[in-house]
C-alpha positions as CSV (number, residue, x, y, z in Angstrom):
1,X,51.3,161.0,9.6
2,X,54.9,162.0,11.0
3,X,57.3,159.7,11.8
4,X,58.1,159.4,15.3
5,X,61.4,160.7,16.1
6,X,62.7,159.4,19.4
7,X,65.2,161.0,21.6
8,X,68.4,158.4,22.6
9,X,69.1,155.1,20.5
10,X,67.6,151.8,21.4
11,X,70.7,149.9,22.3
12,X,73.2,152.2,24.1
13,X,71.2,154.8,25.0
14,X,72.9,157.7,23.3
15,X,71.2,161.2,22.4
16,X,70.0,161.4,19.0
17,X,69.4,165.4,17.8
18,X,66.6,165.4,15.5
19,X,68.8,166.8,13.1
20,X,71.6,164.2,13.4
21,X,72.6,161.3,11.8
22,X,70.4,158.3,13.2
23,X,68.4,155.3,11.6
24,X,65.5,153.9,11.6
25,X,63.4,150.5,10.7
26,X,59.9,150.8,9.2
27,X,58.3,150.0,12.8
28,X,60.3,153.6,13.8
29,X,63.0,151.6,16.0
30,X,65.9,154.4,16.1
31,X,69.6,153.7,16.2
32,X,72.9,155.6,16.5
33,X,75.1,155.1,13.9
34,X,77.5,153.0,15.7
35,X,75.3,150.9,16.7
36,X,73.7,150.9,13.2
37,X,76.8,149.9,12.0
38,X,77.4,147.1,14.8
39,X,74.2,145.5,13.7
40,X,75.0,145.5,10.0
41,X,71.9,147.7,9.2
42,X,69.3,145.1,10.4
43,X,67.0,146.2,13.4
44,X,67.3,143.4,15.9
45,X,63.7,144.2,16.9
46,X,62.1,143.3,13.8
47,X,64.7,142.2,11.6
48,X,64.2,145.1,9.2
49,X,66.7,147.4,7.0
50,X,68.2,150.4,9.0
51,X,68.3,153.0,7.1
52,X,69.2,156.9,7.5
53,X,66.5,159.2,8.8
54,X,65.3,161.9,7.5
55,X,65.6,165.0,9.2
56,X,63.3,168.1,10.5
57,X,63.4,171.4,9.4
């Protein structure tokens, strides 16, 4: 099973390159790292740990 990689950050919107930086919950919520860092790695949806996603070859 692949992880979902979505496109633009949940809370502003911004593009997220499958090969960027971006972070993700365990329920696949992504985040920018500005926003990341705004929310003090905790996604707001489920109150999980933000952490850095992996990327795609």
């Amino acid at each position: 099973m692949a992880l979902e990689m979505r496109g633009a950050c949940e809370r502003c919107a911004a593009t997220l390159d499958q090969n960027g930086l971006a972070y993700i919950c365990s329920f696949e919520c992504s985040y920018c790292g500005p926003c990341t860092r705004q929310l003090a790695h905790k996604c707001p949806n489920c109150a999980g740990e933000l952490v850095r996603r992996p990327t795609r070859i």
